[in-house]
Structures are given as C-alpha cells and as structure tokens.
N, C-alpha and C positions, 0 to 999 in steps of 0.2 A: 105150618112147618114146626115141629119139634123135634127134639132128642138130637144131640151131638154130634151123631154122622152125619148129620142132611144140612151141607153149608155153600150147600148149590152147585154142587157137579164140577162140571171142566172151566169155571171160572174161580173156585178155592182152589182146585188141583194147579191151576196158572200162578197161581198168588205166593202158594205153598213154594212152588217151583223156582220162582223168581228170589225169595227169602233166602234159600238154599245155595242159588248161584251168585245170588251178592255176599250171602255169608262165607261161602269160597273164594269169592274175588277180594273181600275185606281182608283174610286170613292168609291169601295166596303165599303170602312168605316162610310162614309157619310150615304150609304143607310142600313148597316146591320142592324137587329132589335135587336143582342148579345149589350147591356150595355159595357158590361166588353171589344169590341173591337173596340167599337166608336172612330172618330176622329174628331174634329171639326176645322172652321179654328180660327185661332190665334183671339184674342182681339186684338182691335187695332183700325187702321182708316173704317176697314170692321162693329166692334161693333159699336164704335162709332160715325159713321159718315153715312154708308150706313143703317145700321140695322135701325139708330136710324130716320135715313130720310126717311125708307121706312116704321118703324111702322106709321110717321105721315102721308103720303099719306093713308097709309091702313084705318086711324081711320078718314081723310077728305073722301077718295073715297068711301068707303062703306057709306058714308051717305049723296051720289050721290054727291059732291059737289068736285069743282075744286079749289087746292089747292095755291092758287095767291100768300099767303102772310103766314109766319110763323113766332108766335109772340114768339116761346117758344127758339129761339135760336139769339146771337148775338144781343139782346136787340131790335129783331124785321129783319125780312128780307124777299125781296122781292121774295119767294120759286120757282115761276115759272120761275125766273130769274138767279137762282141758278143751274147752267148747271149740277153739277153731282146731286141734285136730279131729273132729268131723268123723268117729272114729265109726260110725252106726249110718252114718251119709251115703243110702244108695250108689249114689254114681260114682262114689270114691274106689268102692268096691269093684263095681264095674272097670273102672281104670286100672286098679292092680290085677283084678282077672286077664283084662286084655293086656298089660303090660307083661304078664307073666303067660302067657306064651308065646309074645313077639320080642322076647328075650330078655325081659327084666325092666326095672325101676331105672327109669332117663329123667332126664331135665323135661324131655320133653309129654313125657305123659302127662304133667299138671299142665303143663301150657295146654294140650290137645283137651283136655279137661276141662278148663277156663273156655274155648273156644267153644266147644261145644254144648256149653251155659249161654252161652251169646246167643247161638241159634235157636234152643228150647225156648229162651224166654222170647226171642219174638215169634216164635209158633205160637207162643200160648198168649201172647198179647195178639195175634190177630185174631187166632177163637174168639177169646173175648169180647172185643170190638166186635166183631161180626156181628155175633151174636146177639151184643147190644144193640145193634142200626140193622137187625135181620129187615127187619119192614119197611127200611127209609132205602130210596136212590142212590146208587154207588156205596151201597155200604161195602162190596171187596175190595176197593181202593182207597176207602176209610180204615179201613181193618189193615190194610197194607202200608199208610200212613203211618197210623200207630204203633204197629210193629215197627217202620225203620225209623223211629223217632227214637222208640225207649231203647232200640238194640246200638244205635249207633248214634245216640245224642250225646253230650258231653257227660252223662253221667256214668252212663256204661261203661262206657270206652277210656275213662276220667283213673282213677286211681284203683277203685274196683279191681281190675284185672290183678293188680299186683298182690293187692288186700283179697286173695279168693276166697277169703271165709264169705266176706262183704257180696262182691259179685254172685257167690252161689246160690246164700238168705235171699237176695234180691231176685231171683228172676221168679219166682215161685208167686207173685201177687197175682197175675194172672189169672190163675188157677184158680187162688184163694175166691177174687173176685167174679170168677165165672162161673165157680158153685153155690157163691151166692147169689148172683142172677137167677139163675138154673132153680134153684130151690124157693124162690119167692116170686115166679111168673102168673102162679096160680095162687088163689083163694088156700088153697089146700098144701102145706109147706113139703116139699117133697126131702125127705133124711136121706136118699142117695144123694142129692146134689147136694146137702149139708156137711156129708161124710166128706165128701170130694175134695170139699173147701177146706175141712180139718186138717185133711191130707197133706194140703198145699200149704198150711203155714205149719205145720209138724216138719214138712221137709224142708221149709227155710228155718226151724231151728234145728232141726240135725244140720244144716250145712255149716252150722260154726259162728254165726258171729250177732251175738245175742241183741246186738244194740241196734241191729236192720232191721231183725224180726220181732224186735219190741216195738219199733215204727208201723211194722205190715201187724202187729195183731191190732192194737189198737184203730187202724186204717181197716182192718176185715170188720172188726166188730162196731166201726161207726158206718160204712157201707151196708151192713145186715140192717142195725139202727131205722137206717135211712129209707130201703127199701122198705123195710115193716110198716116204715110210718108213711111212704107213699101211698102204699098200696092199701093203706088203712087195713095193715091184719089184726092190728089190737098188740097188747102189750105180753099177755099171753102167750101167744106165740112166738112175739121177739126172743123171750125170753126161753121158752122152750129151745127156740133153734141156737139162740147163742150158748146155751149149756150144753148141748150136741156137740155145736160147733167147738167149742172149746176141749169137751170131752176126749175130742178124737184126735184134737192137734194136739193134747197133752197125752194123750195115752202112745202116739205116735211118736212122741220123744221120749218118753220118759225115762227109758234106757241112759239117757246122757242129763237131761236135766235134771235129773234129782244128782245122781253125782257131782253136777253141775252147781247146781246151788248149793251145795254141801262146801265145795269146794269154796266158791265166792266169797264165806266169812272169814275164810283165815289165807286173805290173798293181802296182799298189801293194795289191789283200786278198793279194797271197803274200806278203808279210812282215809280218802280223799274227800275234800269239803266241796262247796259251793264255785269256788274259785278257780276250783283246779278243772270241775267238770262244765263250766261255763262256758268254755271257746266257742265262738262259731264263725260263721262267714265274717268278714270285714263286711263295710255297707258297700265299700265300691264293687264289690264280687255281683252287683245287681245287674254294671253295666255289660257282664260278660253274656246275658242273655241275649246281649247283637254285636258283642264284638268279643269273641270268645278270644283265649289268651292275653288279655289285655291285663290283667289282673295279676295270675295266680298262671302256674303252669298247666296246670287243669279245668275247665270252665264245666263244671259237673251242673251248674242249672241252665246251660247250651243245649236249646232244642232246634234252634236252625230259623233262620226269620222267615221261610215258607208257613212253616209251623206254628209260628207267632200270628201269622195273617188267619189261619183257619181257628188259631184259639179264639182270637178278636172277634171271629165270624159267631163261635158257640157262645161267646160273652154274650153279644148283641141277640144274637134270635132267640137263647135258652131254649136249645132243646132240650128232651128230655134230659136229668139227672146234670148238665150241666150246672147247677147253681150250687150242686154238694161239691163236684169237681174243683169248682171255684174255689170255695170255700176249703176244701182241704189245702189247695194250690199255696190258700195267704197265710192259713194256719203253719201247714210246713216252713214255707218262706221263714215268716215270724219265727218260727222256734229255730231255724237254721243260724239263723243271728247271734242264738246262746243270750250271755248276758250282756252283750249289745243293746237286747232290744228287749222292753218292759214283759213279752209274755213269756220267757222261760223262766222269771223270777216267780209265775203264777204255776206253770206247770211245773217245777221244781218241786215244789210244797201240795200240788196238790194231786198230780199224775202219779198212782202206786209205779212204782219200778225204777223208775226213770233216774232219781239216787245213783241207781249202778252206775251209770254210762257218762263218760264225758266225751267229748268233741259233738256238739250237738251242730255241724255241720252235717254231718252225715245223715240228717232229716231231708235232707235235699234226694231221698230215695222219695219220700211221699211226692216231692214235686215234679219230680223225673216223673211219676207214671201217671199226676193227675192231670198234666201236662199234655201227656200222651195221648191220655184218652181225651182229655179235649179238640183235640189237634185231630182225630179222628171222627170227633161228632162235628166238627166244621167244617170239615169235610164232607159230610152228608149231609149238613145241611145249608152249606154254599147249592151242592148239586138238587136242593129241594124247592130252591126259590121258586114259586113259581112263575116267573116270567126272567128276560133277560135284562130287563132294562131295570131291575130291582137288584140282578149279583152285579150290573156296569156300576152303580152305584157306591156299593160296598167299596170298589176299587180304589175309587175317586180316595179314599182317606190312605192306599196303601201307595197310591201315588205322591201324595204329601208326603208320606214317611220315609219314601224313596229320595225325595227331595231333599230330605233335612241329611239322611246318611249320604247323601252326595255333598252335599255341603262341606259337612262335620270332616268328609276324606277330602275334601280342597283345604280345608284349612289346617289338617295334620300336614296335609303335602305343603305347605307356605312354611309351616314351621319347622317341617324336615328340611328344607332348602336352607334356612336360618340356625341351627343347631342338630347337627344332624344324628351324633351322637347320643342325645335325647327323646328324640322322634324317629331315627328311626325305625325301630321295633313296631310301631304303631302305624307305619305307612301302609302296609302288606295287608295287615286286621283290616283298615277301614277302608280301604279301599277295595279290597275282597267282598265287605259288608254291603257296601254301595253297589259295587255288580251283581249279586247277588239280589239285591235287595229289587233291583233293575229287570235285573231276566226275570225275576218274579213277578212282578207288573204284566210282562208281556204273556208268559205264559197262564199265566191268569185268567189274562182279557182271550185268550182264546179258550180257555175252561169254561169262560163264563157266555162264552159264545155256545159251546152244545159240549155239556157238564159229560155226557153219555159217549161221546165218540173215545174209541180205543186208542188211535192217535195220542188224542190231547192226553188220556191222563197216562199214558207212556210217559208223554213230555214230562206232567208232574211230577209224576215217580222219581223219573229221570233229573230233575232239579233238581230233591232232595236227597237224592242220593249221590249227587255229585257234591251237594254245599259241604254232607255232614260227615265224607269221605276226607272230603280235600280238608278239613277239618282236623278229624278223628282220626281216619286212616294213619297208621304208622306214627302214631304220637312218638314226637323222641322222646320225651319225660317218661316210655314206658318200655319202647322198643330200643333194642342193641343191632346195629349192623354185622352182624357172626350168627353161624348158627348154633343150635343150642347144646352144641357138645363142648365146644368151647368155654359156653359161660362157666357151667360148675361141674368139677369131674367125679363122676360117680365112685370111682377110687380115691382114698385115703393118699392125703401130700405124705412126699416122702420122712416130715416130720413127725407126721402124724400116725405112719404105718412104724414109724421108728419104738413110738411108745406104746404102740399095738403090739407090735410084736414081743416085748417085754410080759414072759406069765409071772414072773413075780411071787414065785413058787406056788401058783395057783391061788394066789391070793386078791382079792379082789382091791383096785385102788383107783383113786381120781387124777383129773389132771385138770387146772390152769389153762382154760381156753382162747384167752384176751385177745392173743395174735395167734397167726397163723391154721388154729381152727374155727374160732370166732362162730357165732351165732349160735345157732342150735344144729350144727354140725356134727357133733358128738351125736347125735339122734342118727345121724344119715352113714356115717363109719363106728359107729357102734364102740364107742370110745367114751367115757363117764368121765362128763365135764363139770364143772361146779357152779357154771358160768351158763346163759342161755337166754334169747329175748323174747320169751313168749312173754305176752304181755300181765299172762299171772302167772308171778310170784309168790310160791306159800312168804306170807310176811316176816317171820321171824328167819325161814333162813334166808331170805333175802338182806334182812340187817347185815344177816354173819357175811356172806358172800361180799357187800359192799362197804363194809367198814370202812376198806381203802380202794377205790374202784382198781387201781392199777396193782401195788403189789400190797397182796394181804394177808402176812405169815399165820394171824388168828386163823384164817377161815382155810388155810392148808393142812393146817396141825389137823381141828375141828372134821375135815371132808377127808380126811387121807388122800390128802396130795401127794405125789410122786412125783411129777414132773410140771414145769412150769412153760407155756410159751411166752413167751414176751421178745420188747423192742430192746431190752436193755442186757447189754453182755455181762453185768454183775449185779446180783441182786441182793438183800439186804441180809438175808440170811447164808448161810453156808452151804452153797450146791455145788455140782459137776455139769461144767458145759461138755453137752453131751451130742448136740447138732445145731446147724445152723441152713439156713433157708432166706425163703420169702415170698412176703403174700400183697395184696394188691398194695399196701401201705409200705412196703419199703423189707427191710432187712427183721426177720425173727429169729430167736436162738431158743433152744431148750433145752432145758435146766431140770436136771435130776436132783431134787435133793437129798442132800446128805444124810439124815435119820428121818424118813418121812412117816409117820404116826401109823402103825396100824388099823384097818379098817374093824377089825375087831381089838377091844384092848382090854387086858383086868385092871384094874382098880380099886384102891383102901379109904383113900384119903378124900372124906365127900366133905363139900360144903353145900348147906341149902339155904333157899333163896327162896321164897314163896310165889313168886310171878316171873313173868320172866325180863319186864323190865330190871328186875333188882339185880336177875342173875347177869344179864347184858352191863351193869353198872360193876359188877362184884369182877367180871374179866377184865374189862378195861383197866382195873387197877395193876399198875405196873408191876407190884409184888408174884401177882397170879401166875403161876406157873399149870398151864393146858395140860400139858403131859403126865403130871403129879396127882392135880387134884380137879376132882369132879365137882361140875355144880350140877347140882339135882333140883326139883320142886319139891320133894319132900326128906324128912330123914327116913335112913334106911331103916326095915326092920331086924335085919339081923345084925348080929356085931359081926365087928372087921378089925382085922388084923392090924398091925400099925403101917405092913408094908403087903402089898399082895403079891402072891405068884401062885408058879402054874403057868396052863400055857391054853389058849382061845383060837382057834384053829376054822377058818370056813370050809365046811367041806365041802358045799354046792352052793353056786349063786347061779339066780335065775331072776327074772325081775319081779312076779310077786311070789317066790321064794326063795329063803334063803335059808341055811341051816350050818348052824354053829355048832363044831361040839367044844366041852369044854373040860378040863382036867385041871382040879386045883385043889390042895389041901388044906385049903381056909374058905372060908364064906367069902364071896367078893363082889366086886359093881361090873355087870358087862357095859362096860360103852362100845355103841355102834353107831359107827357115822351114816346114818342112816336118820330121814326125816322122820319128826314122830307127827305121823297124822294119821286121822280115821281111818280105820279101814284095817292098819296093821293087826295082826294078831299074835300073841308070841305062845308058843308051848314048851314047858317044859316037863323033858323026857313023856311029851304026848299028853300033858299036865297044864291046862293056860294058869299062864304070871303074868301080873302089872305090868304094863310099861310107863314108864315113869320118865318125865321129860327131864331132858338136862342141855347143859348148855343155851339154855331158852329156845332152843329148836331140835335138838337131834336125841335120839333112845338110850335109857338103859335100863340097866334086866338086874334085880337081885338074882344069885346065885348060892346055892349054899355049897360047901364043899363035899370034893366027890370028881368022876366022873359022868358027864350030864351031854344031851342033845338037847340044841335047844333049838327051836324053828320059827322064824318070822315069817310068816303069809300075809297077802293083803288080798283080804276079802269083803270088800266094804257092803255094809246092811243096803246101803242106797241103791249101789247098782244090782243087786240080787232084788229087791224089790220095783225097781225101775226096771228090766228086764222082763219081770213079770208081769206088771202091768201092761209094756209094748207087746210081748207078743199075744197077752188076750186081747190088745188091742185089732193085729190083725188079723187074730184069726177071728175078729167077727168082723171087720172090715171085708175077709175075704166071703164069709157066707152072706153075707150084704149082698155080696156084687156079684155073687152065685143067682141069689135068690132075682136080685135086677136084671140078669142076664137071661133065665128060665122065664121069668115074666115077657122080657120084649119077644 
C-alpha cells in the first residue's frame, strides 16, 4: 500500500467522520445559533492583539492592498515584520475572504479560525499516525487515538487558543512529520514528500509565532536525522534531504521572515539576558500529567491517564521509532523546565536561535505530540500482542496505579473533611483521576479480551473522549459565558469615535491609549495610538513611550498626542476635558491637550548626541525644552537660522506614504513623529535625502529653503527580496506537484 489516498476505505472515511463530529460537539457553543448558550473565548491577548491585528489586515486586504507598515499601534510598526500578525498566513486570508462576504471582520471569525486549527491538526495527526502503523493491527484507532490526544489534550486546548499565533505554528508538525516519513520509506529519498514537509514547517512559521516553530524545525530535522540513520541511508543523503527540506520551509516564508529578523534587532526581547528568557514549568507542573488543574490553570502536558497506559505499553515493547519518541518526550520535558533544570543552561549556549525566545515552557509543543504519537503506537501495539494472556498482564501494573490514585483521592477527601478550604479544590481533580483511572482498567480488560471487536474500541474512544472533554471542554480560564458580540464591539466606544471624528484640519495626530482604548485597538478602529502590546517593541521608541507608564508629557510632545484617555480627571499638563466614559476598569476621561505638537514640525535649534543613549540622557535634563530644540545624531549640514519659520504642511497620509510639503524661507530641521526604521525612504522634490535620527527614536529631514515636496515611503529591501524568493518558491513547488500529479 502506498501514496496518500489509500488509508483504507470506509474504515479512515469512519475515523475522519467521528474527528469531525467530536470537533463539533467539542465547539458546539461557538457554533450554536441559541443566544442564551453561546460561549466565547476570553478577552484578553486573543481580543486585543489577534482580533485587533486581524480586523487591520481585513480593512488593508479587502482594499487589495498589502499590509507593510501599521501606524495605529506602538507609535508606528513595521506590520509585515510583526511575526504574529501572520500577515502571508494562508488561512488568515481565507478567514478575511470568508469574512468579507458574510459581512465583515467579527469577533468571531478568529474564534471560527482557531477552531478550525483544532480540526486540521487532528486530521493531519491521524494521517500521520496511520501511516506510521499502516502494517500493525488496529492502526485506525491508533491513528484516532493520537489524533484526540493532541486535538484535545491539555496542550491544545491549554492557552494556545488565546495565544493563536502558538495554536496555528502548532498544528502543522504533522505534516512536517509525514513528509518525512513519506520521503524516507524507500532506499531512494522521494523530494515530493520532502517538499511537503518544507511545506508544513514554512506554514507554522507564516502562522506567527517563532518560538513554536523553532521547537517543530529543530523536532523535523532530528526526526529526518533519525529516519536517515534507521534506515541506514548514509549521511549523504540526510543531508541532501535536510537542505531541501530546509530550502522549501525557508523559501515558503521568506516573505515574513527576512522582514522578520530584520525587525528582531532593533526590538527591545534582543537585549534580554539569560534570566529573563529562563522561565519555565515549576517542577510540580509534572504532577498535572494525572491530575490536571492542580497546579496551574492550564495543564498543557495533560494527555489523559488512558493515554498514559498506551504510552507505558510503547515504552515497554518499543516499537518501532518509539525510543526517538521517548527521547524527544525527556528532552522537551527537560528544556520545558527552562532554568530549573541543568539542560537549558546547555541548550542556551549551544542551540543557534534559541537566544530569541524566553518562556521555555512553551517546549511542552515537542511533548504534546511525542506524547501523542506514542500513545498511538501503544495502541497498536497493546492490539499486536500475540496472545491474550500477555495484554492481561500489562494490566496487572495499570491496576496498581488504579490503586495508588484511589488511595491518593481517599486521602485528599480525609483532608477535605479537616480543612476544607485547603483541599477543596483538589477533591473533584482526584477523585475524577481515580474514576477515570478505574473505568480504564475495565475497559481495557475488555480490549484486551478481542483488541479487533468494533464494540470495544467504541468503548475506548468513547473513554477518552469523555476524560479529555470533561477535562478540556469549555475551560473557563479560556471560555466567557456570552456570545461573542458581546465580548468586543467591532465599533469605535463613544470616546474613541469622539477622537476619530476630530480631522484636525487634515492633519495627522496620535492619541494616549492607557484607558478606555487599551491594547492594540487603535489597529481594530483605526485610530494612531502610541501605546500597544504586541510583544515587539521597536526598542528605542519603546524607552520614549514608557518613560512614565501612566502619564508621559515627553512621549505626547515627541508622538503628537492630541488627546489623552486616562483614569485621572486632571493631568499634569494643561488640557481640556473634553469626554468622559468607561471601560471594564472603571470610569475614563479624555483629555484634549491644550498646544499638542504638530505631527510635522520646522525646526533651527539642533543639539547632537552621537547615540542615542546620550541623546535619551540629553532630554531628560530638566532645562530641555521638546518643542525648541532638536536632538539629532549628527550635525546638520546646512546652516540654520537662529529661529525657523515657514509652515510644513501633510498633504497625504497613508501608512507606507506620506507626503509633506513644505514652504520656508531659511534652511530648516523637518521633525516627523514618525519611527526612523529600515525600510523608510525620504525624497525630496523626487530627489532621496538622509534620514537622520533624532530624538533617539523618531525622523528628521534637512530642508533647504524654498518651496519643497517631500515624501516618505516605506519600502523595505527585505521584504521585496523575501517576496521574491516565496513566490519562486511556489511556483516550483507548484510545477513539482504538476510534474507528481502527470506521473501518478
């Protein structure tokens, strides 16, 4: 049996089928049309960071245009560089196409979005599986194992959904892992089922979130490893297939990642040490592998104690590819620890990449699926035993373990009776574990009585889809009891449309998002905030922005602030209360300030600073007057008047262009509150001039006098070169699969 379609008739089409209606029933709340039993997921970094980054793709893409640069968050940032908005991410696309003719950008199309990541990735983890145990006994109920292990084991269903960059990178191993099966069966290494695999980790780094698909390359390229050297192909060709493989997963991104790591050096996570990117699980997060929630609100290495029993099974018999399983299984564990535990101190220093990323919990992806797949090979090889009195056997130690978890829930219930306050929380867990762990024994012992009858692995099924339900299902740490129009309103609060509505004589200007628009909201009402939590920060205007987290007249002057939201009815400076509101934290006012800084400004009086720490040191001094006098990184070369005028006028803003014109009878300094990073480009009168950083984060333009156009673009080398490489990427991807298609 080869090639992909042939996964055995109307017993995968049953399998397929069942995935489909659990994944409907798991979700039923999402999709019901009863009000009154809708659930939505949580507010949070899903509202305001994903929702709010994909209403601005929707309102750029549907008006055909590609989304480079976003001026509405973080006082300007470079969007296609911005890894989790995901802006080249197939099925993001597909969600705003469908969203845009079933009437727009909702809350609920990332939810619908997220769910149906859930589903692809256990489709493509029971291909997988299959595929692996084509030859062994009951491998479609191994395959269907695995699937509801990873789809709905504590990792999936765990904080992922919130985190959708995470969840998206994540279901793609599958793939990764089936093209490398696929491509190393034979003596003779097959480059379709190589490309395939490229495929599948190119699309978990277009999905956003660099530090999952830094776990799954390194996991594809020690699985090819692995294979190579089972099969005794020689080194030769490891290495042929891993430059392929890598080839195609980087030509598949590169559209985003080269912007991407362009971006990464002038973020403020690049200057985080050892310390900060160390975090990982606590040591007691071990025991949540049998008593999920006990811990932590999320039990992310919770594969269900059914699953626990068929890992034990592939530990003990090693079947095939088990002992690499394993072996990833401790590895991960191990680094999940962070600096807990002696080996991230080793992979720190010696793992390229890995630098970037802190919270090294989030390794608990490699053991979510090595997990999985085990839990699917013990599965076929519980049902391979050959005789029955060899799987009664096996039982005999699951019955012990039944024993101790019955125990362990008698004596939480002794101490719930004695302090109840304390224990209660832990009665429900253990003694859930302990039933569980019960009905597993029984159903078992009938598994292990005739592994083949239909009945029993119903039953099976049916157990583990009840534990990691009652479990998973409708976690509140993720789900809201409302539906999801309620959560966040696709319209602008009335404080927020108060400042919208303000043109400001066409002039372009910022606002102070702290309260009442909060997050990366400005992205989602189209509103140029200064303030935003995507997790990168260009670094230096980061400094500017958080001088003072709460009120920070520097960084208002600096962004051309207008208005301000906040909790406090007088601020330190001289504004007009101009409205007042409120948002989930209580009472917001906004505050118009009284001379707020033009977004374009001329300028005489420079001071320079060689770096931009000094020039950071040179504002802070009390004397310094923002408004008067420029700090620059270099002196200017024209001479300057003692006092500038003239007038700087924007006559088109767009987010990667903007055009200035300008009219002044002396040479003068254009400052533009605008970020100075790669990418921008300035012309004048159709003519490029320097941009010259000032303020240690934001532009300015000599000018000579005259009347002058002056035009900033942003057209960064990276992604014009990243672009080019993806699309000759597929378009030999696609004559590949031409060429593979004409052959079968």
């Amino acid at each position: 049996m080869s090639g992909l379609w042939r996964l055995g008739g109307n017993v995968d089409a049953q399998a397929v089928g069942s995935l489909i209606v659990l994944w409907l029933f798991f979700f039923w709340r999402l999709f019901t049309p009863v009000a009154d039993d809708q659930a939505s997921l949580a507010k949070g970094d899903f509202s305001g960071q994903f929702v709010a980054f994909g209403g601005y793709q929707y309102q750029r893409m549907t008006q055909g245009q590609i989304p480079l640069w976003n001026p509405y968050n973080n006082g300007g940032l470079p969007f296609i560089a911005d890894t989790q908005a995901a802006v080249f991410y197939p099925p993001r696309w597909l969600a705003i196409g469908l969203s845009y003719h079933l009437g727009g950008w909702t809350y609920n199309s990332l939810q619908l979005e997220m769910a149906f990541h859930v589903l692809l990735g256990t489709l493509l983890m029971y291909a997988f599986v299959r595929r692996l145990t084509r030859d062994v006994v009951c491998s479609p109920l191994a395959s269907l194992v695995a699937a509801l292990v990873i789809g709905y084991g504590g990792y999936m269903t765990g904080y992922p959904p919130l985190q959708l960059a995470v969840l998206e990178a994540a279901i793609w191993f599958p793939l990764i892992a089936l093209g490398i099966l696929e491509a190393t069966r034979a003596a003779a290494l097959s480059p379709h089922y190589l490309a395939l695999a490229g495929v599948g980790l190119g699309m978990s780094w277009l999905a956003g979130h660099p530090q999952t698909s830094f776990f799954l390359t390194y996991l594809g390229a020690a699985y090819l490893a692995y294979r190579c050297f089972a099969l005794r192909l020689g080194w030769r060709r490891f290495l042929f297939s891993l430059a392929l493989f890598a080839a195609v997963s980087f030509g598949v991104t590169a559209v985003t990642m080269l912007p991407g790591l362009e971006y990464l050096r002038y973020t403020s996570r690049s200057g985080l040490g050892f310390v900060a990117k160390g975090h990982g699980f606590p040591f007691q997060d071990i025991a949540q592998f049998v008593f999920p929630g006990s811990v932590s609100q999320w039990s992310p290495l919770y594969v269900g104690l059914p699953a626990l029993f068929f890992i034990s099974i592939a530990l003990r018999q090693r079947p095939q590819e088990s002992r690499f399983w394993l072996a990833v299984t401790l590895f991960g564990l191990l680094h999940s620890l962070g600096d807990k535990g002696v080996l991230f101190d080793l992979t720190y220093n010696l793992v390229p990449g890995l630098r970037y990323f802190r919270g090294q919990e989030r390794a608990a992806v490699v053991v979510a699926y090595s997990l999985a797949t085990l839990a699917g090979l013990g599965v076929a090889a519980f049902a391979s035993f050959p005789n029955r009195a060899q799987r009664l056997r096996t039982l005999r130690y699951w019955l012990g373990f039944t024993c101790l978890l019955a125990a362990i829930a008698l004596a939480v219930l002794v101490a719930w009776t004695l302090d109840s306050r304390a224990w209660g929380g832990f009665v429900e867990i253990a003694a859930r574990s302990a039933i569980v762990a019960a009905a597993a024994y029984f159903v078992l012992l009938r598994f292990a009585d005739a592994p083949r009858l239909a009945t029993i692995q119903v039953a099976v099924v049916a157990l583990i889809v009840f534990e990691l339900f009652a479990v998973n299902m409708d976690h509140p740490a993720n789900y809201d009891d409302k539906p999801h129009h309620e959560q966040l309103s696709m319209q602008p609060p009335n404080l927020v449309q108060q400042a919208l509505d303000d043109s400001n004589g066409g002039q372009p200007f910022r606002v102070d998002g702290f309260r009442g628009l909060r997050e990366n909201n400005g992205s989602l009402y189209g509103v140029m905030d200064m303030r935003g939590i995507s997790p990168l920060f260009l670094n230096w205007v980061g400094r500017l922005v958080f001088i003072d987290y709460v009120e920070n007249p520097l960084a208002w002057e600096l962004f051309a602030v207008k208005y301000v939201f906040s909790e406090k009815v007088q601020l330190s400076v001289d504004t007009k209360l101009v409205g007042e509101g409120h948002d989930s934290l209580g009472a917001v006012y906004l505050h118009e300030l009284a001379d707020p800084r033009p977004f374009a400004l001329l300028m005489a009086d420079v001071a320079v600073a060689n770096n931009n720490e000094w020039m950071m040191e040179y504002m802070g001094d009390i004397r310094f007057h923002e408004r008067d006098k420029i700090v620059m990184q270099r002196a200017p070369e024209l001479s300057l008047p003692a006092a500038a005028s003239g007038q700087a006028t924007v006559v088109s803003f767009a987010p990667e262009e903007i055009v200035i014109q300008v009219d002044t009878p002396d040479n003068v300094i254009l400052s533009v509150s605008l970020p100075d990073y790669v990418g921008w480009q300035a012309r004048l009168n159709d003519e490029p001039i320097e941009i010259i950083r000032a303020y240690a984060a934001l532009m300015a333009l000599e000018i000579p006098a005259g009347q002058h156009t002056i035009t900033l673009t942003f057209a960064p080398a990276s992604y014009a070169l990243g672009s080019a490489i993806s699309a000759l990427t597929w378009l030999c991807l696609g004559m590949l699969a031409l060429a593979w298609l004409k052959r079968r």
